[in-house]
C-alpha positions in Angstrom: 0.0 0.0 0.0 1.4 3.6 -0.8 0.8 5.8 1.9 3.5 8.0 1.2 1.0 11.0 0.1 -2.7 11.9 -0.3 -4.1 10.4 -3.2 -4.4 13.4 -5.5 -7.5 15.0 -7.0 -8.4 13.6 -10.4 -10.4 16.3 -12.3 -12.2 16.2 -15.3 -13.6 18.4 -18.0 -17.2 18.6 -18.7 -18.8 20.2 -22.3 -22.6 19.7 -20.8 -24.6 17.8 -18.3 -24.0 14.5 -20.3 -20.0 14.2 -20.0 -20.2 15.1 -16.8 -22.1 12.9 -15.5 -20.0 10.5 -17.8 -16.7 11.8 -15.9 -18.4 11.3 -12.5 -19.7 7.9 -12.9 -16.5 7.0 -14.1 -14.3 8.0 -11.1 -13.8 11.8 -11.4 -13.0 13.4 -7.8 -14.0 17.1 -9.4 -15.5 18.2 -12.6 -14.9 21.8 -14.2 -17.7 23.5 -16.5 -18.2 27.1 -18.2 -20.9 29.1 -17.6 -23.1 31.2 -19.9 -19.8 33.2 -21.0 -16.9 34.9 -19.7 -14.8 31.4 -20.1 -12.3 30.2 -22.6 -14.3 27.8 -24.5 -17.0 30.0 -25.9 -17.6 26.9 -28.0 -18.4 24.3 -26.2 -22.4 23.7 -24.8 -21.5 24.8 -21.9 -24.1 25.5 -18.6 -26.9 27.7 -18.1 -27.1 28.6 -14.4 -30.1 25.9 -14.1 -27.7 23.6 -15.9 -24.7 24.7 -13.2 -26.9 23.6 -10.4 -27.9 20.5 -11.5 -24.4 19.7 -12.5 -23.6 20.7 -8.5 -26.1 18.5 -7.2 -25.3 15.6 -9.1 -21.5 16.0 -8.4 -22.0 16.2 -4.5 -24.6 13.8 -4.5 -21.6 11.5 -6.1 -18.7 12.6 -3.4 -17.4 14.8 -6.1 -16.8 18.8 -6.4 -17.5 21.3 -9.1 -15.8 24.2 -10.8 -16.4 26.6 -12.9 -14.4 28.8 -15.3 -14.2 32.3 -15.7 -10.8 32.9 -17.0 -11.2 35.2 -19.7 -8.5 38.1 -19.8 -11.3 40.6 -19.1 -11.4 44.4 -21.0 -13.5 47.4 -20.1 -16.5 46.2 -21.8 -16.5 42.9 -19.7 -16.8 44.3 -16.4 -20.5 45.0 -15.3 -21.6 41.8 -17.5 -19.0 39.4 -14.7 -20.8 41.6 -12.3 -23.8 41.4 -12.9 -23.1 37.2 -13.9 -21.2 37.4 -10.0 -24.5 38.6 -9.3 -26.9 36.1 -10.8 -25.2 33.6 -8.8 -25.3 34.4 -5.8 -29.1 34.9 -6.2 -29.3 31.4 -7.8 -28.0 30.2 -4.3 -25.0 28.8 -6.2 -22.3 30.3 -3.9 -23.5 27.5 -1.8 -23.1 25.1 -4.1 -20.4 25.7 -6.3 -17.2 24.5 -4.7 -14.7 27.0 -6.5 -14.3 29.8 -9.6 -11.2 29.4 -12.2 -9.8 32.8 -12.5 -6.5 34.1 -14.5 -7.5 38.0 -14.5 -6.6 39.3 -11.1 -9.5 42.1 -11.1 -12.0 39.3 -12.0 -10.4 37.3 -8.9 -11.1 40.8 -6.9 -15.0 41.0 -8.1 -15.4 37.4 -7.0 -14.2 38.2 -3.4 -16.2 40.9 -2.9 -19.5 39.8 -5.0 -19.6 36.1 -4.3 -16.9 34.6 -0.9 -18.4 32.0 -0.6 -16.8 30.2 -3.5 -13.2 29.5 -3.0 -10.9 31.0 -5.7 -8.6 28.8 -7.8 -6.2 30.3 -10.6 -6.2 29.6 -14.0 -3.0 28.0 -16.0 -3.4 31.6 -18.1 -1.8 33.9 -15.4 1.2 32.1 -16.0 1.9 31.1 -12.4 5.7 29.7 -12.9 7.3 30.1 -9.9 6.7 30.0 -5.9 6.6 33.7 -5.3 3.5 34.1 -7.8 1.8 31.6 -5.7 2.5 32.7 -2.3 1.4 36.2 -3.9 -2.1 34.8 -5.0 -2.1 32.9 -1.8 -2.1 36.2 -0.3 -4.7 37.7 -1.8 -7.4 34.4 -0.9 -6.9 32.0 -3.2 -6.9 28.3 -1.8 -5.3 26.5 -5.3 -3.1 27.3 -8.3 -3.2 26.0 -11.3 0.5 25.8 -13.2 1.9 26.9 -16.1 2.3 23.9 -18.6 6.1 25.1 -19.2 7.0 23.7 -15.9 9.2 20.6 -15.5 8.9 18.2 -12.4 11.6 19.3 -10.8 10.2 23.4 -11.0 6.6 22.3 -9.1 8.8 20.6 -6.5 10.3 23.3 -5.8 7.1 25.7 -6.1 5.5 23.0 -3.6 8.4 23.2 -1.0 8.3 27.3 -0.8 5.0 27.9 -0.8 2.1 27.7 2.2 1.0 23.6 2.8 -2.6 24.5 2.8 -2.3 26.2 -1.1 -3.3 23.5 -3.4 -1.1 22.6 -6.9 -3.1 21.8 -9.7 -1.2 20.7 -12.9 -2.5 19.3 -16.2 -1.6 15.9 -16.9 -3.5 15.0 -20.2 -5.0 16.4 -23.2 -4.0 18.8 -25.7 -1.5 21.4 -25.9 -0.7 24.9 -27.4 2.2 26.2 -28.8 1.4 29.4 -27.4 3.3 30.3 -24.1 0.5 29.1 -21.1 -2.0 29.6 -24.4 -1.7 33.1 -24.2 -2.0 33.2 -28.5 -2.7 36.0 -30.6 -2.7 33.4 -33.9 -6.3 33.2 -33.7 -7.4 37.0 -33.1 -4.8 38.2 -35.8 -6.4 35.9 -38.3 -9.7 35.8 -37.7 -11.0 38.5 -35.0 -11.7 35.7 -32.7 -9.6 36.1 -29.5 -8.0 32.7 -28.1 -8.1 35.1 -24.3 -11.8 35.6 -25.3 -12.8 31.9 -25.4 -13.1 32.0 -28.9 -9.7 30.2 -30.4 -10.5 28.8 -33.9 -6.9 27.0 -33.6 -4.9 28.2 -36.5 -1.9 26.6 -34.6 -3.7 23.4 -36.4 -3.6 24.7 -39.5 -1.2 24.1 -43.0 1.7 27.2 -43.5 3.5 28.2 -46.8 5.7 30.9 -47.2 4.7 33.6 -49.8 7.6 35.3 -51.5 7.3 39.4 -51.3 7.7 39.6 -55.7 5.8 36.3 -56.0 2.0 36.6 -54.6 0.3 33.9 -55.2 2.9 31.2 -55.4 3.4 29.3 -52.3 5.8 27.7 -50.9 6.0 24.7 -48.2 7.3 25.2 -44.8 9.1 22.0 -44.2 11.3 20.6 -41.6 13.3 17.4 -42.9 11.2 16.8 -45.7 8.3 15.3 -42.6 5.1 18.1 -43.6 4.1 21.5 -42.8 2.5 21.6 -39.9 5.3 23.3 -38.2 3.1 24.3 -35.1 1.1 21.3 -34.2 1.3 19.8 -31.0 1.5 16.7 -29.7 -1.4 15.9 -26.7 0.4 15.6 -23.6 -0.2 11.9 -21.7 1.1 11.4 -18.2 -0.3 8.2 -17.1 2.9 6.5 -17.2 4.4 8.9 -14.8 2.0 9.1 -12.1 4.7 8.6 -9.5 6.6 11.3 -10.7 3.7 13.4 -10.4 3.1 12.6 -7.0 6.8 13.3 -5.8 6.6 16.7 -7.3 3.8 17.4 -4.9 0.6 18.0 -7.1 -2.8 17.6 -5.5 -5.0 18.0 -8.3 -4.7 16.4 -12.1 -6.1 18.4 -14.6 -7.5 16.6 -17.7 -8.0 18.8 -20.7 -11.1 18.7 -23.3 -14.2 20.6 -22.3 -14.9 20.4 -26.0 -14.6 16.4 -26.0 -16.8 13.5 -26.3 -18.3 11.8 -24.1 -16.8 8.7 -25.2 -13.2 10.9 -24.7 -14.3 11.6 -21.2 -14.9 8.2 -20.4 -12.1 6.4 -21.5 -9.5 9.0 -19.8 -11.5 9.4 -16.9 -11.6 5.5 -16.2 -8.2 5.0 -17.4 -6.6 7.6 -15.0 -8.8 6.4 -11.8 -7.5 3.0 -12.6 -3.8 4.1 -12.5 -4.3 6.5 -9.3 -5.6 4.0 -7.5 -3.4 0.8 -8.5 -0.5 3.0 -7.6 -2.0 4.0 -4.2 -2.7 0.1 -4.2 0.8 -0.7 -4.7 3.7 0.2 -7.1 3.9 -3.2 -8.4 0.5 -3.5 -9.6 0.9 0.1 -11.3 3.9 -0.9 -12.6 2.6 -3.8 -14.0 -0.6 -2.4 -15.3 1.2 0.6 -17.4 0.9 -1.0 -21.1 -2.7 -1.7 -19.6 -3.2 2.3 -19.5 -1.5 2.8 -22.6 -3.8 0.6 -24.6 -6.7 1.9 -22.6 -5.8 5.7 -23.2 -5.5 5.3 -26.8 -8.7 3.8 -27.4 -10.3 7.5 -28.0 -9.2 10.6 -30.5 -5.5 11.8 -29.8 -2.7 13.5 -31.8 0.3 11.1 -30.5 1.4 11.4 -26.8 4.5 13.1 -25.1 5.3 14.3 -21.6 5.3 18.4 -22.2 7.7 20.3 -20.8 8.0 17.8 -17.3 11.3 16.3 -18.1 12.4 19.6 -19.5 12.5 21.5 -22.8 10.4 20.1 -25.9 12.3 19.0 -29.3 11.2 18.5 -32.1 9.7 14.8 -31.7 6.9 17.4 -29.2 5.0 18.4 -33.1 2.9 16.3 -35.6 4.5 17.9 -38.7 2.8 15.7 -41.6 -0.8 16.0 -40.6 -3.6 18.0 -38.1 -5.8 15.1 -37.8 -6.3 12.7 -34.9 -5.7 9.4 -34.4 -9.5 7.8 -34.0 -9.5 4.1 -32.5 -12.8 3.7 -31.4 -16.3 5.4 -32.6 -18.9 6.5 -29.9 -22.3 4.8 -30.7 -24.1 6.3 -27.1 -24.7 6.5 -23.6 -27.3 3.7 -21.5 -30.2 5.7 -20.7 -32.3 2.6 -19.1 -32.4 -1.0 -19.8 -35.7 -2.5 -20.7 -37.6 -5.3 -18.6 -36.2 -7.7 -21.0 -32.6 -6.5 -21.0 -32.6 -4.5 -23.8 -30.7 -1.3 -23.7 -32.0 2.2 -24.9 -30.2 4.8 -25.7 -30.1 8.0 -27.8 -27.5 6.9 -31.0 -24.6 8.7 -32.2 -22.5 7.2 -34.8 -23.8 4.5 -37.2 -23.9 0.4 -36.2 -25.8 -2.7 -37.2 -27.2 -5.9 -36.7 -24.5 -8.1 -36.6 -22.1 -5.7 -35.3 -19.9 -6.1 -31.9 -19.8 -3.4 -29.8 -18.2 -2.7 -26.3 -20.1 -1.2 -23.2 -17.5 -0.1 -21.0 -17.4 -0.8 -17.6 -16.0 0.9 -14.3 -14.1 -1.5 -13.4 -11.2 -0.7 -16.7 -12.7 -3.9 -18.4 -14.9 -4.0 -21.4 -17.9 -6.0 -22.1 -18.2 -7.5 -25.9 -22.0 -7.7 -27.6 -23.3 -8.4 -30.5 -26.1 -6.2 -31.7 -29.2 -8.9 -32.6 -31.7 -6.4 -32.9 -32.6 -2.4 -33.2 -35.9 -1.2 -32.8 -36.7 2.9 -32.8 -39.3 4.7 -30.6 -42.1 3.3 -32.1 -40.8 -0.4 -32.7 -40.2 -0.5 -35.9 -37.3 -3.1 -36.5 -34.7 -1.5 -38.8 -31.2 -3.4 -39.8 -28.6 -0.7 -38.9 -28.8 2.8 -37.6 -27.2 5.0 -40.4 -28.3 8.4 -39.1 -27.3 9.6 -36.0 -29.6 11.1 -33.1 -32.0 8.2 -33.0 -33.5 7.3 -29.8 -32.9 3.6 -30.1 -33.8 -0.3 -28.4 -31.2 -2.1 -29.1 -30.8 -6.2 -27.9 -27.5 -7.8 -28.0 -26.7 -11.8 -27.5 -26.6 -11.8 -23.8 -29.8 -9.8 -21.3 -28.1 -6.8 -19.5 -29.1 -5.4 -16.0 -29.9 -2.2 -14.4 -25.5 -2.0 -13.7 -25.8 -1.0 -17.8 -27.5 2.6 -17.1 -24.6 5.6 -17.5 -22.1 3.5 -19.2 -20.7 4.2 -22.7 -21.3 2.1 -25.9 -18.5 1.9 -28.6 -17.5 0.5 -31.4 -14.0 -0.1 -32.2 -12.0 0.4 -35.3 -10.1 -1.3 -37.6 -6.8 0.1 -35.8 -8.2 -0.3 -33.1 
């Protein structure tokens, strides 16, 4: 048994009410949501202040916590609207619900103290908090956690964590993808297009295919290439720690941060599950972490990525830290829904997402890290008409498969995997 710490926090992103009540029923300690605006993912579903308490009760109803982001770099203009939102909750009764804001903008941090106290204050990755006298300074002013630049290697947060106050929580990201930007403070995206990446509004061009045009030559492009490997010269690869959770520990983290508020549910699922499996087999014992790590790997890739390295936490990033032929992801596994009941006869219904058929094996993934194989024998749709496959997506679906399933099957996530897979 390791003892040697508390285990840390494991939390996970949530788009909308349905991933996360994915992430919690599949191990996440804390979830973090936006709210109507004034965070930075102004496209995702995000919550409505109905939706945010909801999303509170279920979490606490689960043991787990919930946070909400409001980590835009605010201007002028923004002021009285984070008021006035500061406002609204408090008169929801959220400020006894939520358990903590995300703030980077120290002024925002300031309105939140004053408006709403109840809600502990955590800060955002985007105020670029990279060494111990930042935190101590935020500490200061009332905030109970702080969230770390992604430019830091181990060896910085250990240090951080051994000069600053023992009650002041680290939070660190330790999956998901990465910017090129420095902390993701990018101007690519509001140069380009208008739409500012410290807005909530990032369109991504970091993703996007460069050429160099010649000053004489307009119109005749030229590839950006680096060893003949592509031209994607700014492309990062998504960052995947679950083979170092020991090394995370040591450095003194107490919260791991998953990125992907704009993720599926099937995403949320298969990191969640696969990073409360390797939390708690370490916590277990080394030997069965140890012995489980190709376990995770296999696991963790069974959902979209761009290739896996460690980020800056061994040090500086090379070049083997880009994808330079291609912007895609790599796709293992196709999300086909989520169990809303099971019928008297075992039958399970759900609303579809991606196309299946009679015939066809799919997985329903349990808790536990294991999968559970069945073969789809029948499809039905709301009125019980029996159809052979379920082309279109959106359909709220019966499906039978060749084995009855139980009540245990409500929440859990149906997939189908690939080829590659």
């Amino acid at each position: 048994m390791n003892t040697t710490s508390k285990k840390p926090e494991l939390l996970i992103p949530a788009g909308n009410l349905e991933t996360l009540k994915v992430a919690v029923d599949y191990g996440a300690d804390a979830c973090y949501i936006g709210g109507e605006k004034f965070g930075l993912r102004a496209k995702a579903d995000n919550f409505s202040l109905a939706d945010m308490e909801e999303a509170c009760d279920y979490c606490h109803a689960h043991g787990a916590k919930l946070y909400v982001t409001v980590n835009i770099f605010a201007h002028n203009g923004d002021i009285e609207g984070i008021k006035d939102y500061f406002k609204r909750i408090k008169a929801a009764g959220l400020e006894e619900k939520i358990d903590a804001f995300i703030i980077s903008d120290f002024g925002v941090f300031s309105l939140a103290k004053e408006i709403v106290p109840g809600i502990e204050r955590h800060v955002s990755t985007q105020a670029n908090n990279t060494n111990y006298l930042t935190f101590k300074s935020w500490y200061d002013m009332g905030a109970t956690r702080v969230v770390a630049a992604r430019e830091l290697s181990l060896a910085e947060l250990k240090t951080i964590r051994e000069n600053i106050p023992e009650d002041l929580e680290i939070e660190a990201f330790v999956h998901g993808a990465m910017c090129i930007s420095y902390s993701g403070r990018c101007l690519l995206s509001s140069y380009f297009t208008g739409r500012s990446a410290n807005l909530g509004a990032c369109t991504h061009p970091c993703r996007w295919k460069y050429a160099i045009v010649e000053e004489q030559r307009p119109g005749e492009y030229l590839p950006i290439e680096e060893d003949e490997r592509g031209t994607y010269i700014m492309n990062s690869k998504d960052l995947c720690m679950v083979e170092h959770i020991p090394e995370l520990i040591d450095a003194g983290i107490d919260s791991f941060k998953i990125e992907g508020r704009m993720k599926t549910a099937l995403y949320v699922a298969v990191v969640t599950r696969t990073y409360r499996m390797a939390i708690d087999d370490y916590y277990n014992s080394n030997e069965l972490y140890k012995s489980h790590i190709e376990l995770y790997k296999e696991q963790i890739s069974a959902c979209t990525y761009r290739h896996f390295t460690t980020g800056f936490y061994f040090g500086k990033t090379d070049e083997t830290s880009q994808v330079y032929d291609n912007n895609t992801y790599v796709t293992n596994s196709t999300f086909i829904g989520i169990v809303e009941s099971v019928t008297p006869d075992g039958a399970l219904r759900f609303y579809q997402r991606n196309k299946f058929t009679v015939g066809e094996t799919v997985e329903l993934m349990l808790k536990d890290g294991t999968d559970l194989a069945l073969t789809v024998t029948s499809i039905t749709d709301e009125a019980g008409t029996p159809q052979e496959s379920a082309p279109h997506p959106k359909q709220n679906l019966i499906v039978r498969f060749d084995r009855v399933l139980d009540d245990t099957a409500t929440g859990l996530v149906l997939r189908r995997r690939d080829i590659n897979g």
